[in-house]
C-alpha positions, 0 to 999 in steps of 0.5 A: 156246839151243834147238838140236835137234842138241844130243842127237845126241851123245848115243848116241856118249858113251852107246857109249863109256861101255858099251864102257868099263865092259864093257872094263874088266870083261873085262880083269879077267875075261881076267887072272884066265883068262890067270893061270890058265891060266899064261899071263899070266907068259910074256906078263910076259916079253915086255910090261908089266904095264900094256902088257898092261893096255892092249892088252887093254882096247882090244881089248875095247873096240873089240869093245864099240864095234862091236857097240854102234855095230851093235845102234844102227844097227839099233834107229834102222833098226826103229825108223823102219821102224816108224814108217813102217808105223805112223805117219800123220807125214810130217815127221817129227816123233816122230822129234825127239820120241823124240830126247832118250831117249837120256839113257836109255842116257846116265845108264844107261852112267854107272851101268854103272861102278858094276857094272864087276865084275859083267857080270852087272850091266851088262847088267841095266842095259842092258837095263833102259835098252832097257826105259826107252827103249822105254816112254819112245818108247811114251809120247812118241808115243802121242798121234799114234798110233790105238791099233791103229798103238800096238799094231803099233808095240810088237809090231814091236819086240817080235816083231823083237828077239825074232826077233833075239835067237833067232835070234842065240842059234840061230848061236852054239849051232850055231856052238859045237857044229860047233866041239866036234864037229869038234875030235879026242877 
């Protein structure tokens, strides 16, 4: 049985499983701040040990899911936009070739478990796998590409996520640094 709709599940299974393991090391990381700051003992008063546990991990897991979910939706839509600058394939078809790379991140969010103590650790993994996949998409569509729509193609990713990440980096130091200079020294 040959079904093209069998990987489509795929990236779902893959979100669930970072969102998991980055959950899992952040309610670590949180436990170990709220006991130091002393506030994990009045929390004790008022919830489980396991209920803090608990709500802690589907917090951060659900703020994983979400981000996850968005930096998905916005790799599938420069991925495309990308083939559509690039790319001579009305039908569509490398956009069912590069489907089953999402046993990238599938295997690479199973192995993010083993570094649930490091965060460090999982987002080398991470990145490691949008390496993989990019030169896994490079590799399976460069035989319908000329080696000038290749390069325009590699360079929109780059220069995009490059943008992207700057730029994301950029409102989060400006962002830090309106909140240290608004608070009272």
């Amino acid at each position: 049985m040959k079904n093209t709709y069998i990987t489509g599940f795929f990236p779902f299974f893959a979100i669930l499983l970072f969102s998991s393991s980055l959950a899992i090391s952040s309610v670590m990381y949180a436990m170990e701040m709220l006991s130091s700051l002393g506030i994990y003992e009045g929390m004790l008063e008022f919830f489980s040990e396991g209920g803090i546990r608990m709500a802690l991990f589907i917090v951060f897991a659900l703020i994983f899911f979400m981000v996850f979910s968005a930096l998905k939706l916005i790799a599938n839509t420069v991925t495309e936009l990308s083939l559509l600058f690039f790319a001579k394939d009305p039908e569509g078809a490398n956009l069912k070739k590069m489907r089953i790379g999402s046993l990238v991140y599938l295997g690479a969010s199973l192995l993010s478990f083993i570094f649930v103590q490091y965060p460090l650790g999982i987002a080398a993994v991470f990145l490691l796998a949008t390496l993989a996949y990019l030169v896994f998409i490079v590799y399976t569509i460069h035989g319908t590409l000329s080696y000038f729509s290749l390069i325009g193609f590699i360079m929109f990713q780059l220069l995009f996520w490059f943008t992207f990440m700057i730029g994301t980096i950029y409102i989060i130091i400006k962002l830090y640094n309106s909140i240290m200079a608004s608070l009272p020294v």
